[in-house]
C-alpha positions as CSV (number, residue, x, y, z in Angstrom):
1,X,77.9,89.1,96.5
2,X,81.0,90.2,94.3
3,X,81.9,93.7,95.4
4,X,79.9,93.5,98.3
5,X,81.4,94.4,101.8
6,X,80.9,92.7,104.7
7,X,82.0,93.1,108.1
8,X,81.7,90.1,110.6
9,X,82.7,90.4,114.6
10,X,84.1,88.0,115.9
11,X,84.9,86.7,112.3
12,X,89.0,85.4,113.6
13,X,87.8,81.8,114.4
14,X,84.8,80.0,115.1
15,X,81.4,79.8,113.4
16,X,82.5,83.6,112.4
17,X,85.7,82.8,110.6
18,X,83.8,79.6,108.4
19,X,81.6,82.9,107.4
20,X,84.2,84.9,107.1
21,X,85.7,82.6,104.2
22,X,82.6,82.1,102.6
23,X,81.6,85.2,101.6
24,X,85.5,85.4,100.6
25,X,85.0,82.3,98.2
26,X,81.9,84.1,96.7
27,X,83.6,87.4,96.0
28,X,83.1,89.7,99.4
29,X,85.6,91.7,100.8
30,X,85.3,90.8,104.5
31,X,86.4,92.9,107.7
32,X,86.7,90.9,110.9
33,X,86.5,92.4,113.9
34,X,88.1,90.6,116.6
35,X,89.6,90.8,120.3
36,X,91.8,87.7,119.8
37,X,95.2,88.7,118.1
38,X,96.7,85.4,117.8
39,X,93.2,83.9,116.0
40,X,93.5,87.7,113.5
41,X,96.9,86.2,112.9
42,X,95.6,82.2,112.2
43,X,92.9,83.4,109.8
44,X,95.4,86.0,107.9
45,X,97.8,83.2,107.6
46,X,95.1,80.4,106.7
47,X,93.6,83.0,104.0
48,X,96.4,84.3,101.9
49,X,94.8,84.0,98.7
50,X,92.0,86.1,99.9
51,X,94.6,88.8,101.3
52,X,93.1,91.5,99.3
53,X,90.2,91.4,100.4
54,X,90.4,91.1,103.8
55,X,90.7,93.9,106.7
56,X,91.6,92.0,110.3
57,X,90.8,95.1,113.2
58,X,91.7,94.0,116.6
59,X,88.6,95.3,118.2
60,X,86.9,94.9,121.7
61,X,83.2,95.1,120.1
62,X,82.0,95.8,123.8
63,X,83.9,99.0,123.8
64,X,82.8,102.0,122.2
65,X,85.5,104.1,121.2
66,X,87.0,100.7,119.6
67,X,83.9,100.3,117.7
68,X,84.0,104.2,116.4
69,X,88.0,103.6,115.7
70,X,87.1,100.4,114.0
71,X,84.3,102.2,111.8
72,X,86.7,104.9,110.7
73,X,89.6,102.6,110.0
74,X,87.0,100.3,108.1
75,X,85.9,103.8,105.9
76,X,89.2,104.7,104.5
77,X,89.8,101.3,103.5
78,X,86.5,100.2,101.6
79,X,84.2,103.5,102.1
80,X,80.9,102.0,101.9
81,X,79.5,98.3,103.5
82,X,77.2,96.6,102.3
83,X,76.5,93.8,105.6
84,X,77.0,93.5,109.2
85,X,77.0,89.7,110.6
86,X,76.7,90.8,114.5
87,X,78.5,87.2,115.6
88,X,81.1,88.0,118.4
89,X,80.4,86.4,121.7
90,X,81.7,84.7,124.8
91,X,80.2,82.5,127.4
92,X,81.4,82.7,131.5
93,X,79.3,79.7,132.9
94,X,78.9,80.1,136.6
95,X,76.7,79.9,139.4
96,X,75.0,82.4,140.5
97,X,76.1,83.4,143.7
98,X,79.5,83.1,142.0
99,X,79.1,84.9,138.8
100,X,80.3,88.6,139.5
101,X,78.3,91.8,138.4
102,X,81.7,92.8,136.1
103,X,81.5,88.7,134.7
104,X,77.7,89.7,134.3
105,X,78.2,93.0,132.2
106,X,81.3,91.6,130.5
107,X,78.9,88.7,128.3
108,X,75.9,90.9,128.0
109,X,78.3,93.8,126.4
110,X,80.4,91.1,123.9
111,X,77.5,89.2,123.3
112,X,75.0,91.6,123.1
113,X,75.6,95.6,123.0
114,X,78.3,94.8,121.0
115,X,75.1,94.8,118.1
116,X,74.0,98.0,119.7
117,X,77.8,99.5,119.0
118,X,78.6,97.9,115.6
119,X,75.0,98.8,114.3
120,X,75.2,102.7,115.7
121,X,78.6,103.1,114.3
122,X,78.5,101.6,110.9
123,X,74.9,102.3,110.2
124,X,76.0,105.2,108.0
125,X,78.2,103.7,105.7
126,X,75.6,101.2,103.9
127,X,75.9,101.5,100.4
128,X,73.0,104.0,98.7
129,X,71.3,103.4,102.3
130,X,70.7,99.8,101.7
131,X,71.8,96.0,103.9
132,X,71.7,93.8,105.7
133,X,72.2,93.1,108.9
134,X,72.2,89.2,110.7
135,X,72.6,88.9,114.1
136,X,73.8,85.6,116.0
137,X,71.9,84.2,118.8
138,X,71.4,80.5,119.8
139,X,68.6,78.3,121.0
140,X,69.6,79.2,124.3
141,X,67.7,81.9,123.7
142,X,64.8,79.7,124.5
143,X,65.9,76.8,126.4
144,X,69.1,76.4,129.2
145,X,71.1,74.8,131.4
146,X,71.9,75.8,134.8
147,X,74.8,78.5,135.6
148,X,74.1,80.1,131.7
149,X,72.3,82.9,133.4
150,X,74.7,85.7,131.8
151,X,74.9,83.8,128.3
152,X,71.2,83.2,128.1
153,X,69.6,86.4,129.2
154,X,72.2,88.1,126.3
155,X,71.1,85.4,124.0
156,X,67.6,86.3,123.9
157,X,68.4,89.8,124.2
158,X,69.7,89.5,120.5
159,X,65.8,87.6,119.6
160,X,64.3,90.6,121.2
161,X,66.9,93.4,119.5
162,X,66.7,91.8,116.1
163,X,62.7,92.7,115.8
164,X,63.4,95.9,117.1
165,X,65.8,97.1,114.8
166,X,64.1,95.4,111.8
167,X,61.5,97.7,112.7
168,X,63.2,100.7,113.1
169,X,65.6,100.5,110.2
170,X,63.3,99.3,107.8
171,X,62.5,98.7,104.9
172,X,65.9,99.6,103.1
173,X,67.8,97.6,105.6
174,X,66.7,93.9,106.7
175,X,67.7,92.2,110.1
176,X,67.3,89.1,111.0
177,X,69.0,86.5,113.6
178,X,70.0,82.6,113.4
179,X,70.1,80.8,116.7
180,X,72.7,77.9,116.3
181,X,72.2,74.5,117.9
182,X,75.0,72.5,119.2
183,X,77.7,73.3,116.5
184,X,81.0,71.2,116.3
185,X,83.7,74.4,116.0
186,X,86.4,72.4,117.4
187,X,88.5,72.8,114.2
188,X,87.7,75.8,113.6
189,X,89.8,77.4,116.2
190,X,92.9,79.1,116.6
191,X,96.1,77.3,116.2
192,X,96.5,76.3,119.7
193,X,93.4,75.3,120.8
194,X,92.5,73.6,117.6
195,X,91.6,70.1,117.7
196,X,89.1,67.6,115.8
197,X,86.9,66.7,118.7
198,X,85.6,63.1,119.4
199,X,82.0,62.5,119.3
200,X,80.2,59.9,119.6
201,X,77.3,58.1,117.3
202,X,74.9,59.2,120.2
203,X,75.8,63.0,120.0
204,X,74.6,63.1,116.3
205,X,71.7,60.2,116.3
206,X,70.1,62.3,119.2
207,X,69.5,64.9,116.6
208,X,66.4,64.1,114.8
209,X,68.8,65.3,111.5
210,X,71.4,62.5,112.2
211,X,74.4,65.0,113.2
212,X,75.8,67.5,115.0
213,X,76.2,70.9,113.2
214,X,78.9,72.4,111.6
215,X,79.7,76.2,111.0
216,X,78.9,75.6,107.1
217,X,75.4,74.9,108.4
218,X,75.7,78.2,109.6
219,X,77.1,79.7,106.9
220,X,74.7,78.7,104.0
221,X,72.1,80.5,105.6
222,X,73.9,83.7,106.0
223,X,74.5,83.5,102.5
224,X,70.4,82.8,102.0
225,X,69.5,85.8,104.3
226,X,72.0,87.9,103.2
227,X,71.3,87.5,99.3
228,X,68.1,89.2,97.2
229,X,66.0,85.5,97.5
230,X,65.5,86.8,100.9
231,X,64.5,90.1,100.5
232,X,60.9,89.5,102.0
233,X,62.8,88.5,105.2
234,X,63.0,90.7,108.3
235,X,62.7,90.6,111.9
236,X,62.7,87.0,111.8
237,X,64.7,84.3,114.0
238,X,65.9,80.8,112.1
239,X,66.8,78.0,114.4
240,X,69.1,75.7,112.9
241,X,70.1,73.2,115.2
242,X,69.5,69.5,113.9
243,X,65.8,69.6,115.0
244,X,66.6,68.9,118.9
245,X,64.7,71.8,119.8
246,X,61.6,70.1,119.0
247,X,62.9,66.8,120.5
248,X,60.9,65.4,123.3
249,X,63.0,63.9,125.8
250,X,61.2,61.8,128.6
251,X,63.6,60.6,132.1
């Protein structure tokens, strides 16, 4: 991955930023794209050593002239890219006779056309027409809890998309999507809302793996998908979440 450009939304905090300084520690350049200034701030601050190689854009993905002034600013600086890890997303739980049409839209465009955008926009700039691209969705894509209409429905969107566009943009460039369990990012947040959250023996013995998940989880299999062992790879969607998924849970 040395030399290799990567751009990662919402890459300021989170599962994106543990990513984010990954790829850094295996030689990437990394451009995070996020709407959070404070968190762009965090993660500069956190990543010094790595300054060189990092571009921070404050960037509403959802928007489309942010994304076009994002791919331009993005150009001058590094001129080719080499992956795209779609990960921004945000989550307004409500009922649904609460949840507004402009709450609706809002998730679906961060969490979902937001890949639309970033893939549209930056599609040109792959280096000698070649990538990757890795999409995040979640294993809500396939399984709920009520008032997640708006973060579900965008979920599975990013299942349905990431076949799509593996067909379409085949064979030189592969996507694929990882759906992430319940993943412990409570450290992993900006300054002021980060916090090493309590949990309990239960919360990791109900996972058939023994724990919760962490955003390194995560981030070793972008590294697999995004590297030439997975070349073979596209269109595919890789649950990692503990095993609970396939948990059988009887009341």
């Amino acid at each position: 991955m040395k030399g290799k450009t990567a751009i990662i939304t919402g890459g300021a905090q989170g599962i994106g930023s543990v990513i984010a300084l990954h790829l850094l520690k295996k030689g990437c350049s990394v451009v995070v794209l996020d709407n959070d200034a404070e968190a762009i701030a965090d993660f500069i601050e956190d990543n010094q050593e790595f300054k060189e190689n990092i571009l921070a854009i404050n960037c509403d993905v959802a928007k489309e002239d942010k994304v076009i002034d994002a791919a331009r600013k993005v150009v001058e600086r590094f001129k080719k890219i080499d992956y795209i890890i779609n990960n921004a997303a945000i989550a307004i739980n409500k009922a649904i006779m609460e949840l507004s049409f402009e709450e609706w839209n809002r998730v679906v465009g961060v969490n979902l056309s937001s890949i639309f955008l970033i893939t549209k926009y930056f599609r040109p700039y792959f280096r000698n027409n070649q990538g990757v691209i890795i999409n995040m969705a979640s294993t809500r894509a396939f399984m709920s809890e009520s008032n997640t209409e708006a973060y579900s429905a965008s979920k599975g969107g990013i299942y349905a998309l990431t076949h799509s566009l593996a067909m379409s943009l085949g064979p030189v460039i592969r996507v694929n999507c990882i759906s992430p369990g319940w993943i412990d990012v409570s450290n992993y947040q900006k300054k002021s809302e980060r916090k090493q959250e309590k949990l309990s023996k239960e919360d990791h013995l109900q996972h058939p793996a023994g724990r919760v998940g962490t955003p390194q989880d995560i981030a070793s299999m972008v590294e697999y998908l995004l590297s030439d062992k997975a070349e073979f790879i596209t269109g595919q969607n890789f649950v990692i979440d503990g095993g609970i998924t396939k948990k059988m849970i009887y009341f």
